[in-house]
DOSE-242539 format. One record per residue (C-alpha): x, y, z; residue in one letter. Coordinates in steps of 0.05 Angstrom, whole numbers. Example, Ala and Ser with C-alpha at 12.3 -4.5 7.8 and 13.67 -1.06 7.14 Angstrom:
      px      py      pz  resn
     246     -90     156     A
     273     -21     143     S
This chain:
      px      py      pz  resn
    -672     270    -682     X
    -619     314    -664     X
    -556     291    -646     X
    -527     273    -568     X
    -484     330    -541     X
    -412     314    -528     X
    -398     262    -473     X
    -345     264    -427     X
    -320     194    -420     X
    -280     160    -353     X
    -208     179    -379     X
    -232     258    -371     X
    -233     274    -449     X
    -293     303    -487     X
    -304     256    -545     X
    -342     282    -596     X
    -406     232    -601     X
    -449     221    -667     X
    -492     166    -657     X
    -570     176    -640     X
    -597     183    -558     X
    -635     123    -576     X
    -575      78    -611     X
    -535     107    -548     X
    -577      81    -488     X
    -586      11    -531     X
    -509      10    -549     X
    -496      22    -465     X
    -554     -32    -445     X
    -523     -91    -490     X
    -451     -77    -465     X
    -476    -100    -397     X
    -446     -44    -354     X
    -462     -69    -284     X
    -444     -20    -233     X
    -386     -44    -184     X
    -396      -1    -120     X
    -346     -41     -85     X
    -286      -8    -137     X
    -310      57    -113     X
    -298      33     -37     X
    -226       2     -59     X
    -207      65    -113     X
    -216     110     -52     X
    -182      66     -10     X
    -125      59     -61     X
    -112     136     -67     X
     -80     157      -3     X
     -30      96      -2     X
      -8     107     -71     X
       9     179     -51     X
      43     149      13     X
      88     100     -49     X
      99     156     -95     X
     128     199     -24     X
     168     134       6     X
     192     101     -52     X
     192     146    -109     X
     207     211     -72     X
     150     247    -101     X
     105     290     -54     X
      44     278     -89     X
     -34     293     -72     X
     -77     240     -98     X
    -151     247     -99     X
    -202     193    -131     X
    -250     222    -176     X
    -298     175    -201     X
    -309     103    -231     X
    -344      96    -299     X
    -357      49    -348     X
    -347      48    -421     X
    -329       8    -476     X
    -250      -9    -494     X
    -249      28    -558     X
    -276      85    -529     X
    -232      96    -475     X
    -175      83    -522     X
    -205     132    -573     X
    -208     183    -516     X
    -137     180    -479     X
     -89     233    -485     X
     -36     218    -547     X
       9     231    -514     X
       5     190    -449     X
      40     133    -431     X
       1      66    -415     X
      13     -10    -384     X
     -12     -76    -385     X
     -16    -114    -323     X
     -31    -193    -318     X
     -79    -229    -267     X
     -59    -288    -268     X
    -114    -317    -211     X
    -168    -286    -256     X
    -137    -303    -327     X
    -144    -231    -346     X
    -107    -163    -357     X
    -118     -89    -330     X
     -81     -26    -365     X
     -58      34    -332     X
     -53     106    -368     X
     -18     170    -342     X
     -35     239    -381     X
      23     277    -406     X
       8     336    -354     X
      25     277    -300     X
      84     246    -338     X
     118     305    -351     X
     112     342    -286     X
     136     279    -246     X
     202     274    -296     X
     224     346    -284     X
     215     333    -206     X
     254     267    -210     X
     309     303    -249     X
     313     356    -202     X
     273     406    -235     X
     204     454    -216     X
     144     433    -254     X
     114     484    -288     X
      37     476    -301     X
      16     466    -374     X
      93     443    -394     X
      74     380    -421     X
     107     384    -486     X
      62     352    -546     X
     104     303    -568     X
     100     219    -561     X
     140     199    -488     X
     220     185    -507     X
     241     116    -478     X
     278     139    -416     X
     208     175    -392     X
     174     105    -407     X
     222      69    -366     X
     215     125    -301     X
     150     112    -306     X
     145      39    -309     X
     168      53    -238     X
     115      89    -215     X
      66      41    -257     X
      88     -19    -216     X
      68      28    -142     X
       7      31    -174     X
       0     -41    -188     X
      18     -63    -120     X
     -20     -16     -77     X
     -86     -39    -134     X
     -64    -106    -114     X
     -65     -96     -36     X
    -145     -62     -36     X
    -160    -117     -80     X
    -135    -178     -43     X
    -195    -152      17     X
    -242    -185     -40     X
    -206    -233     -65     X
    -130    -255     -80     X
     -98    -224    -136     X
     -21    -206    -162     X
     -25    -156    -213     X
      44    -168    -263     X
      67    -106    -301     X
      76    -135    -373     X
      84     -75    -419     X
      94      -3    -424     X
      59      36    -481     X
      29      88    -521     X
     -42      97    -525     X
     -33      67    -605     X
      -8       3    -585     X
     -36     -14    -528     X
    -110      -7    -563     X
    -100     -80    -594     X
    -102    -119    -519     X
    -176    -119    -519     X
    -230    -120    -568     X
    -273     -47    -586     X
    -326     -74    -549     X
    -296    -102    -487     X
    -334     -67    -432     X
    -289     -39    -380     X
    -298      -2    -313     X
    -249      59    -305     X
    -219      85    -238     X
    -196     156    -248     X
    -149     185    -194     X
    -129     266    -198     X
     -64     278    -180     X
     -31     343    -153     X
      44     335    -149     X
      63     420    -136     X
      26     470    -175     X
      21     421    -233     X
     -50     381    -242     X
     -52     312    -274     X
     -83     244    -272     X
     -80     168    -277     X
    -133     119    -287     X
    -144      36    -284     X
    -183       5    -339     X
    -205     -66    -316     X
    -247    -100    -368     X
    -304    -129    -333     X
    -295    -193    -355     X
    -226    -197    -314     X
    -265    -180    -264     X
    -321    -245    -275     X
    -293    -279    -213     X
    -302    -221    -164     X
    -364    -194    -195     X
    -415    -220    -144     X
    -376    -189     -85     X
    -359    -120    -124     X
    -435    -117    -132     X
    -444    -110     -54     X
    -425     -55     -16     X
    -394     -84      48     X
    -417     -24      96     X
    -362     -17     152     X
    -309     -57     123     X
    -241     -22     130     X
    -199     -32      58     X
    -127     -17      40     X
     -73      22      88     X
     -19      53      76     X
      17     -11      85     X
      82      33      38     X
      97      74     101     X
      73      16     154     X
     131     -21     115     X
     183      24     125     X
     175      47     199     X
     173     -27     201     X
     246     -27     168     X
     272      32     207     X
     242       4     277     X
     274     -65     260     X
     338     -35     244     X
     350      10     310     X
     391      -2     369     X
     357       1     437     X
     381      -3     509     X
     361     -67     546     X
     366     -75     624     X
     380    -148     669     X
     347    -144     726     X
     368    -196     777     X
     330    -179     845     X
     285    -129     879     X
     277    -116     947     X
     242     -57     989     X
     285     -33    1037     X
     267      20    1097     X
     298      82    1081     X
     330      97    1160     X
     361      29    1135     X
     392      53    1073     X
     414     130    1109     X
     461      86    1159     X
     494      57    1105     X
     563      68    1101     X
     633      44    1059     X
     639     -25    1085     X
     565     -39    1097     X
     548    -112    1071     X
     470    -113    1042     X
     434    -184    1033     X
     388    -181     986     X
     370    -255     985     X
     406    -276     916     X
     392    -355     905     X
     442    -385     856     X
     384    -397     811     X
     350    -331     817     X
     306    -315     759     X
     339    -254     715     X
     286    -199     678     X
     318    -177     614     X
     268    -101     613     X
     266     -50     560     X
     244      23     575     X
     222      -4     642     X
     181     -64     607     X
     196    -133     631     X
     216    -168     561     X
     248    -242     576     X
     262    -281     635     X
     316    -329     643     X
     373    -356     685     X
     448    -325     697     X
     507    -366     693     X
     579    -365     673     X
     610    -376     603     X
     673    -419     594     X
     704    -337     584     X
     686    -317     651     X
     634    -276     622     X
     566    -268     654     X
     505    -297     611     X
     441    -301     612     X
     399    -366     592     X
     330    -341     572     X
     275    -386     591     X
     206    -351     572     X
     183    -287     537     X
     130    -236     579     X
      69    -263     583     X
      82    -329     572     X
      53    -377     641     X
     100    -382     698     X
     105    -462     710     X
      73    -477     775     X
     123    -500     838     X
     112    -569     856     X
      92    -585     931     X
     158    -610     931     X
     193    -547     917     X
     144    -510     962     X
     158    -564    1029     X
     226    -554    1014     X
     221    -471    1017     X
């Protein structure tokens, strides 16, 4: 029996591959992969608002594009990365397990020189291990992809996702045993002319509590957001200055009224004392409350009820007495 032709495995490397078709298929069938559609649903759902992080909060203009989800065992995928990438560990605390993270070094490289203030140039990525200072800009960009991970997840179930560790490919292999079977999210990432990637390796036993509802495809459910921007609208929206408007009285007057109106001309417009104020914003009645006088002299307003909240019916009293 010949040998299998090289496989490409999730983290996009050819591998060379020397055991038998037969041991393969039995090797894959005991390692229990179970297919997850449901990480397919939240990876794609992930993509777009870690692009929308990397633009908001890291100030990199990034296209990111989900590729595929496969499944392989840990030393595999380890066996496979690039060397020179740079990895992290991630607790779960809510499912007593850990997830890694890997960046290639096309990725790495080409998001340093744009953070320093440089033009990526594709196929820079020098061949050498990452320097410390590149691990630490990273570890950055490693916790945007935790949290937006963390986000599409919680739509199954609850989950924080703590960045532990930031690594090479070498020492991150001993977290997890050669066997551990393990889906992989791959995501391609454009960021300028320069082409790169990331990918999350969950073992699927962190993933024992979810399993059952991984393993159905909710059709129609809507997953993720880019909750990143939604947060900072949110911040500059909050922090804005607007123009607000008391209204005290309305009344409709006929205009052959209002053309004999001269200097001197007294206008009763039926003020009470107790007259109900509308506080209105662009034209949109806001709050409702009652004028009065500070101990200053100023003019204030007492606000009784939002919009929209039920006017408290008059009393037959009140009405008797009108």
């Amino acid at each position: 029996m010949e040998d299998a032709a090289p496989q490409e495995i999730e983290i996009g490397l050819i591998v060379p591959q020397t055991r038998l078709v037969e041991e393969e298929i039995i090797a894959k069938a005991s390692a229990g992969f179970q297919p997850l559609p449901m990480l397919d649903v939240i990876f794609s759902r992930m993509a777009p608002a870690t692009a929308a992080s990397f633009r908001a909060r890291a100030n990199l203009l990034t296209d990111i594009r989900f590729d595929r989800t496969t499944y392989a065992c840990w030393g595999e995928i380890v066996n496979g990365m690039d060397p020179h990438a740079i990895c992290a560990t991630a607790e779960a605390p809510e499912w007593n397990g850990a997830i890694a993270l890997s960046m290639d070094s096309e990725f790495v490289f080409a998001a340093m020189e744009k953070l320093t203030g440089g033009m990526p140039v594709p196929g820079g990525a020098p061949a050498r291990a990452p320097t410390g200072i590149e691990r630490e800009t990273m570890r950055h960009l490693f916790r945007l992809i935790l949290e937006d991970l963390g986000t599409n997840m919680s739509r199954i179930a609850e989950v924080r996702l703590n960045l532990e560790a930031v690594e090479s490919p070498k020492e991150i292999g001993a977290i997890h045993g050669v066997n551990t079977p393990c889906a992989v999210g791959r995501m391609e990432v454009r960021l300028d002319e320069c082409e790169g990637s990331f990918s999350v390796i969950i073992p699927l036993r962190t993933l024992d509590p979810v399993q059952e509802r991984l393993s159905t495809m909710f059709l129609g459910d809507k997953l993720g957001g880019d909750t990143s921007w939604r947060d900072h609208i949110e911040n500059r929206i909050t922090g804005s200055s607007v123009v607000v408007t008391a209204r005290i009285h309305e009344k409709q007057i006929p205009l052959a009224q209002i053309l004999n109106w001269k200097r001197g001309t007294q206008i009763d417009f039926g003020i009470l004392p107790d007259q109900e104020v509308t506080v209105m914003c662009s034209g949109i009645p806001i709050l409702f409350g009652k004028a009065g006088r500070l101990k200053s002299g100023n003019i204030a307003l007492r606000v009784e009820r939002e919009a929209g909240d039920p006017v408290e019916p008059i009393s037959p009293e009140t009405l008797e007495a009108l």
